[in-house]
N, C-alpha and C positions, 0 to 999 in steps of 0.2 A: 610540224608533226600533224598528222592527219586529225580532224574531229573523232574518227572512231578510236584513234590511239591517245589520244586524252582522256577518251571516254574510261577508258581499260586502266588507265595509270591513276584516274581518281578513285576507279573502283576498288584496283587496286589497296591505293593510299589506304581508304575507308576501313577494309577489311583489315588492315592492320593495324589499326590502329584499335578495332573494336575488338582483335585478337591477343593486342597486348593489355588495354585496360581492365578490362574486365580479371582479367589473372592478378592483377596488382590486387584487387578489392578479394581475390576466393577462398583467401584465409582467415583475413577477417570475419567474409561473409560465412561462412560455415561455420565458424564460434558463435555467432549471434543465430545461426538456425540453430543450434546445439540449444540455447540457450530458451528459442520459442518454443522446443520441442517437449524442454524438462519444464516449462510453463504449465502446457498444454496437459503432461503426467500429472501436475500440479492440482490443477483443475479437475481432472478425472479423479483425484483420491479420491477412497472411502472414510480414510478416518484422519486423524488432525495429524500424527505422526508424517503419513505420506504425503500429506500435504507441505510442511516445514520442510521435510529431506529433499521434496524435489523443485522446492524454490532456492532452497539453497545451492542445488546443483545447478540451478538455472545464473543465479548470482556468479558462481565461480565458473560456468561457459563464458560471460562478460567479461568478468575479470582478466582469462585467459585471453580473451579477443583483444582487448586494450593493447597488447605489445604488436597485434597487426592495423593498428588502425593508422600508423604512421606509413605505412605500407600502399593503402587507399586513397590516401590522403583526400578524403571525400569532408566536406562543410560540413556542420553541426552535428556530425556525429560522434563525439565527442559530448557534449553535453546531454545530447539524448541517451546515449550510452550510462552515463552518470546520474541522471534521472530515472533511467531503469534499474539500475543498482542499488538506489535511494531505496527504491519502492520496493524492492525484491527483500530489502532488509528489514522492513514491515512486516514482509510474511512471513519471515524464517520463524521470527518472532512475535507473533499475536496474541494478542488479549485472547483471542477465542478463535474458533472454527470460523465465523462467518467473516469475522476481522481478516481472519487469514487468505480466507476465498477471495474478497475486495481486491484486498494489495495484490495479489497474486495476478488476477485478473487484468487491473491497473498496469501492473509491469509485463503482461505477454501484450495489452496495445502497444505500452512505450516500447516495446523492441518490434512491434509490428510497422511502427511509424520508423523503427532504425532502419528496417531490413528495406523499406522502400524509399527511403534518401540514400542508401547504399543503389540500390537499384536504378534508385536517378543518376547516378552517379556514371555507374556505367555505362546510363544510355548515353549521358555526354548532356541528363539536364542541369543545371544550375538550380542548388537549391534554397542559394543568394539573392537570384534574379528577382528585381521588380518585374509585379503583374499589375498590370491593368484593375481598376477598381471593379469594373462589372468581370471581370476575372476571380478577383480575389473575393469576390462576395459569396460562393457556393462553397466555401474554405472558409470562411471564418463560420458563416454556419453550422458546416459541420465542425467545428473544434468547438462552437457555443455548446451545441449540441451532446457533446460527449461530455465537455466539462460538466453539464447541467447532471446530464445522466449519473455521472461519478459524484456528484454533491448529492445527488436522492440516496445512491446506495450507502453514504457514508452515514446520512443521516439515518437509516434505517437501522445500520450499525450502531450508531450514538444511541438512538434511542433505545434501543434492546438493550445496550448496557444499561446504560440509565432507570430503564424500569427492574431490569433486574437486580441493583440495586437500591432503590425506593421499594422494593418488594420482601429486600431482606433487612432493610432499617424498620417498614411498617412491621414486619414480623416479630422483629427483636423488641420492639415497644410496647407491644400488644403484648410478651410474653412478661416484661417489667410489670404490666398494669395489671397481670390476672396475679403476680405473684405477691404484689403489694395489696392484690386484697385480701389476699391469705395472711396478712401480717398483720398481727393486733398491737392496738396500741398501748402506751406505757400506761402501768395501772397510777390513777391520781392518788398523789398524796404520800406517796415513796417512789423511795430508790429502786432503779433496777440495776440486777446483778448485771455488770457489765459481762459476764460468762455463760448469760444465762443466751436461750434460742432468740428472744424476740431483739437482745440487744446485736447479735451480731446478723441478726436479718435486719433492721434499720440501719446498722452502718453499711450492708449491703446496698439499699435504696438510696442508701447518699451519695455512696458512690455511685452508681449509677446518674443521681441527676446532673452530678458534676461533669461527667460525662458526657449527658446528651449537652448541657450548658457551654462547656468549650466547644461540642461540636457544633453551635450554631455561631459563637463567636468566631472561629475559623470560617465560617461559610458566609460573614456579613451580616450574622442576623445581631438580635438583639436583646 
């Protein structure tokens, strides 16, 4: 066979084969764009409601995608798929609005990482394959890097909750101590009428200390 008719017949081969793969993965693949899309709505809400609804619909584009992913039969997508699902189930349901934004945000990278091993896939990269260490160095970086990034926003989250409640235990304490000094004490040298105001305001204070008392036992204190 001539060189320019090999030429033709690998050209050939090529195109067919980048004609048939790619079709195996564009079922899949379009559930998982379904899924960065209703991310993405996610992230544009105004208020907590639309936020929740279109992570959830983002969850259930995955979902849907899982019965094609046998189809692809592309490496670790699978697990990344189930790591953005994890995380989409975060959002549906949050402590708060910024809680929600987090996860939300977290699970449109993790499908952003699916849609481009899907993409590798297609091209025919391996996303198995040993790389070389001065290869693999501008990659772990960046995954340090995002991870770091995701540990600041989390903690930004943590602490917001946290002052915000340390802000409503100082308040609640604060309101025990203005009310305990409104309360006078037992007159010496009698009884008091267990029916009277000042006795069922000190059983009020008692409960209360027993109170704040297991609440520092619960928390390790002492």
């Amino acid at each position: 066979m001539a060189p320019k008719s090999l030429v033709l017949v690998a050209l050939a081969f090529f195109l067919a084969i980048q004609a048939t793969y790619p079709y195996q993965c564009d079922n899949f693949y379009s559930k998982v764009t379904y899924a960065l899309n209703h991310c993405k709505k996610a992230m544009a809400a105004t208020n907590f409601e639309h936020q929740m609804y279109y992570a959830e619909r983002a969850w259930e584009a995955l979902e849907n995608a899982k019965s094609f992913m046998d189809e692809c039969d592309c490496a670790k997508t699978e697990d990344k798929t189930i790591d953005a699902m994890e995380t989409l189930d975060k959002a549906i349901a949050p402590a708060d609005w910024e809680a929600g934004r987090f996860f939300t945000k977290k699970g449109m990278a993790e499908i952003s990482e699916l849609i481009t091993f899907i993409d590798q896939c297609t091209l025919g990269v391996s996303t198995t394959a040993t790389v070389a260490e001065d290869e693999a160095t501008p990659s772990v970086k960046l995954e340090t890097g995002s991870a770091n990034s995701m540990e600041l926003e989390m903690v930004k989250v943590f602490e917001k909750h946290a002052n915000d409640k340390l802000q409503s235990a100082e308040q609640a304490i604060q309101n025990l101590v203005e009310l305990s000094k409104t309360i006078g004490t037992t007159p010496l040298g009698g009884d008091e009428d267990p029916n009277s105001l000042s006795a069922h305001q000190k059983a009020y204070l008692d409960k209360a200390k027993k109170l704040l008392e297991t609440g520092l036992k619960n928390m390790g204190g002492q």
